[in-house]
N, C-alpha and C positions, 0 to 999 in steps of 0.2 A: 504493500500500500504506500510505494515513497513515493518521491513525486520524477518522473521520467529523466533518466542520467545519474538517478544517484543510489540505485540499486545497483549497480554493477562497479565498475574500479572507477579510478579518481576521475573526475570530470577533464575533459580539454585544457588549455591554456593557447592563448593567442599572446605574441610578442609584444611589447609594453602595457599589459596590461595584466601585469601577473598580481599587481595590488588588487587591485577590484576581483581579480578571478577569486584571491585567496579571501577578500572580507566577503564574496557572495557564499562560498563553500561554507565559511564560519558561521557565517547566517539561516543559513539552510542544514548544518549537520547537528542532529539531536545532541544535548546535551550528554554527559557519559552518567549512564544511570538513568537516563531517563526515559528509555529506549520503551519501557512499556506505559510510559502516557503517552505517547505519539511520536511523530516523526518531523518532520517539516513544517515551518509554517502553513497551516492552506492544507493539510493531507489531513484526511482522514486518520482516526485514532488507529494503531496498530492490534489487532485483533488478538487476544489470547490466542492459544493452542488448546484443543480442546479433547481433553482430557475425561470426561466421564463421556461410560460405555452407555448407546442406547439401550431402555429399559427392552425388555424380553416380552412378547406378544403372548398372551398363554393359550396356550393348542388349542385348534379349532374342533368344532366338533369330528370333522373323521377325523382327528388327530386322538381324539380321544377313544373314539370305536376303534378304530384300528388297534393301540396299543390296548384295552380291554382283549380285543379278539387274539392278538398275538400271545399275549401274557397267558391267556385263560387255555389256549394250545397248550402251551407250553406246561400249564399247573397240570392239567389234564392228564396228559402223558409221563410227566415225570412221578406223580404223584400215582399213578395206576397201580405200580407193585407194592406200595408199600404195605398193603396187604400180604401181598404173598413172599414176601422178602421176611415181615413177623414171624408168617409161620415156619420159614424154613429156618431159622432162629432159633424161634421155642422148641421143635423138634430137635434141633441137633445141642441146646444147649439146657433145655426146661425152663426158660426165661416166662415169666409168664405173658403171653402172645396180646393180650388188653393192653400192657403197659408199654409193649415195642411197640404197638401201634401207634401209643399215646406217643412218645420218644419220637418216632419218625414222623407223627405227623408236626409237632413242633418243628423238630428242624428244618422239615418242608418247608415250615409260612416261614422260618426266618429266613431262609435262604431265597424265596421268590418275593420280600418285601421289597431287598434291591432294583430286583429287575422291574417291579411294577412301579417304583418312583424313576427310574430311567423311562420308562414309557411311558410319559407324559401323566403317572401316577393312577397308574392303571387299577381297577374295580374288578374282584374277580367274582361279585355277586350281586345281584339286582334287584336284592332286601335294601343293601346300603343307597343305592340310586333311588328308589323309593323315599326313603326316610331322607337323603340331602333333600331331592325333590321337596316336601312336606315342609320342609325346614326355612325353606327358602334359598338355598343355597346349591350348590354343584350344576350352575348353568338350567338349563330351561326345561320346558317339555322335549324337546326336538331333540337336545341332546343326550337327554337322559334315556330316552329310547334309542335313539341311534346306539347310545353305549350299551344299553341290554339286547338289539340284537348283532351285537358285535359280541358279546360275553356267550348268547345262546350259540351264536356260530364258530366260536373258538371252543366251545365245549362238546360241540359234535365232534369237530376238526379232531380234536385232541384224542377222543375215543379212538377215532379211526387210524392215527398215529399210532396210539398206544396197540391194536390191534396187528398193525404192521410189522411195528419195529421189536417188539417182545415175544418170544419164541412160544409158540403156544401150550407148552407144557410148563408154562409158568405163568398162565392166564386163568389160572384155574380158580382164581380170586375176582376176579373180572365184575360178574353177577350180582356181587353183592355191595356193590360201589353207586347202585342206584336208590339204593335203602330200600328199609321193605317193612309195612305194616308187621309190627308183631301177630303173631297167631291167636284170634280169638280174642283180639284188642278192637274194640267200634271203631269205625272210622271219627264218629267225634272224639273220641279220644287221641287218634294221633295230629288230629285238627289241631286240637288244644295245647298239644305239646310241642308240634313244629311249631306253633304261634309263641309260645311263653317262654320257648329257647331264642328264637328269633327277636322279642321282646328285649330280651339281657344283652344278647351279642351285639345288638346296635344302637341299644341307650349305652354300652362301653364305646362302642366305633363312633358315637357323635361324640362321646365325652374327648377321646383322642383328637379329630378333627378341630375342637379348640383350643388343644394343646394342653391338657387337663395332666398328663403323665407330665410334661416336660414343668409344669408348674411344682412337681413334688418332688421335694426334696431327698425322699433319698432314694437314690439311682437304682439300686436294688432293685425295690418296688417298680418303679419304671420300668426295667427291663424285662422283670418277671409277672408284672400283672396279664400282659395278655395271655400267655402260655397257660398260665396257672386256668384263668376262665376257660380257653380252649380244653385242658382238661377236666372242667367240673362239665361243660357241655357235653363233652363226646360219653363219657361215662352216665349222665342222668337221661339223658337222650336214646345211651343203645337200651335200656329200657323198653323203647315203644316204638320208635321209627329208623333208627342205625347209628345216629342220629343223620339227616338230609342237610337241612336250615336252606340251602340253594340249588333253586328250581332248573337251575339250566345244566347244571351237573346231574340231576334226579332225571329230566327230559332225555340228555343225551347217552346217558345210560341206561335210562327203560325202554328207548327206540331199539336198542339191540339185542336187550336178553328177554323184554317185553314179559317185566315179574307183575308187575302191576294192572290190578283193572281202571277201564276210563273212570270212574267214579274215585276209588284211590285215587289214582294218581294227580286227578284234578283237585281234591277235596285238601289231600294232606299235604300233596307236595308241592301245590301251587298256592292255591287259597289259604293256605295255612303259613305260610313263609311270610306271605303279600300280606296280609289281617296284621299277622306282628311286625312287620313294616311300619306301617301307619300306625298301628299303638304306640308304637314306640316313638315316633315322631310329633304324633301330639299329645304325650304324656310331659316329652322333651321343651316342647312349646307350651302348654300349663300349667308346669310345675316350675319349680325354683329350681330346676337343674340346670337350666340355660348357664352360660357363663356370664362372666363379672364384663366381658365386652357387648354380651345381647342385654343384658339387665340395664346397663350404663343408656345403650342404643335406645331403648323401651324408655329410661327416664327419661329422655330427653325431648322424645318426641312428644311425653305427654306436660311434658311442660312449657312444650312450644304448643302445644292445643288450648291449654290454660291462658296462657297469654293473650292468644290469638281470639277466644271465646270471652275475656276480661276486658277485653281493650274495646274503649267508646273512638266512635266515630267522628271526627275531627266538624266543629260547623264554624261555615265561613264565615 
């Protein structure tokens, strides 16, 4: 931004007029130190360098289905044997084959939490898109659907991976990965229990999403609460239904071993997920769980309605 000839090396000089050359140069060359309020008489200020990065755009909706569907392949297939990996465990060691399972399913979700915040922070169930939905939060109608059948289509995907790639004499666990009404249990009853598992698992997963873990102090606790719930669920859960809690792992597993009738499979493992969705979303929004940033957000607006309903109208 200098002014034309005095960006580049020293200006000209013409024969007897090297005085004048030298007090125009004096005249026109920034002071030393002064270089960042300006340059020359008449120029324009010299422009900082610019130095902060543009802010980050957050994923569009396919950005979101897409990493849902990728991730949810992926949970699918790797997570298939951990069934049948238990038992050949308990067999050759007597470990008892409840507690590998419980073991390997932990280390499962720790190990794909990674990959689902690489993936634009990927949903691998659509109880949770529900309840953000309900909440107000996790983006709109449009995308919340786009992201549940991208979760339903990476949960077929992922069956059919795991069918491929795993030697079939090690599938022998396959079957029982779509849950299954206990024997001689009503269908209302595993309504109520897919419902009131799914109730807890996402009044914890909203609590997270406010950052409810990183607020407590001691890190232990944080690290170990989710796990610990993952295990009171799977254990009061194989009770009555395997336990399911997510419809699109239940769907794409009954489309193949087809354990379940249309009445089940609609009643417990859809409508029953979906109901504690929503419970749990507007338990979360009428009760005092909300956090100390919704609570702050609510006071404020009704103090700005107070105001606005208080205040007389100005006469001319």
């Amino acid at each position: 931004h200098l002014a034309p000839g005095l960006s580049g090396g020293a200006p000209s000089r013409t024969p007897g007029r090297a005085g004048a050359d030298a007090m125009a140069v004096a005249k026109a060359r920034p002071k030393r130190g002064s270089e960042s309020g300006g340059g020359a008489r008449g120029a324009p200020p010299r422009q900082p360098a610019e130095t902060s990065t543009p802010a980050a755009h957050p994923p569009s909706a396919g950005q979101h289905a897409l990493g849902d569907f990728l991730v949810m392949a992926i949970w699918v297939a790797f997570s298939s044997v951990f069934a049948e990996v238990a038992d050949h465990v308990h067999i050759a060691t007597g470990v008892n084959e409840v507690a590998l399972n419980i073991v390997l399913l932990v280390a499962g979700l720790a190990a794909i939490t990674p990959v689902c915040d690489y993936f634009w922070g990927a949903i691998l169930n659509p109880v949770h898109n529900v309840a953000l939905l309900l909440r107000g939060a996790g983006g709109g109608v449009a995308t919340n659907i786009a992201r549940m059948c991208g979760q339903l289509a990476g949960a077929i995907v992922g069956c059919l991976l795991a069918l491929a790639l795993v030697p079939p004499h090690h599938q022998g666990k396959f079957h029982l990965l779509s849950g299954k009404l206990k024997e001689g249990l009503p269908i209302a009853h595993g309504f109520f229990a897919e419902a009131t598992l799914v109730v807890v698992v996402n009044l914890f997963f909203l609590y997270m999403t406010e950052g409810g873990l990183q607020r407590t102090k001691s890190k232990a606790l944080s690290a170990l609460a989710p796990h610990a719930l993952t295990v009171v669920v799977v254990l009061v859960g194989a009770e009555f239904t395997g336990p399911s809690l997510n419809p699109t792992l239940s769907f794409a597993w009954n489309l193949l071993y087809q354990r379940h009738s249309m009445v089940e499979h609609l009643a417990v493992f859809w409508a029953g997920p979906l109901a504690g969705a929503v419970v749990s979303a507007l338990v979360w929004r009428g009760t005092g769980m909300r956090s100390a940033r919704d609570r702050a957000a609510g006071r404020a607006a009704r103090r700005a309605l107070g105001r606005g309903a208080g205040s007389k109208p100005k006469v001319a």
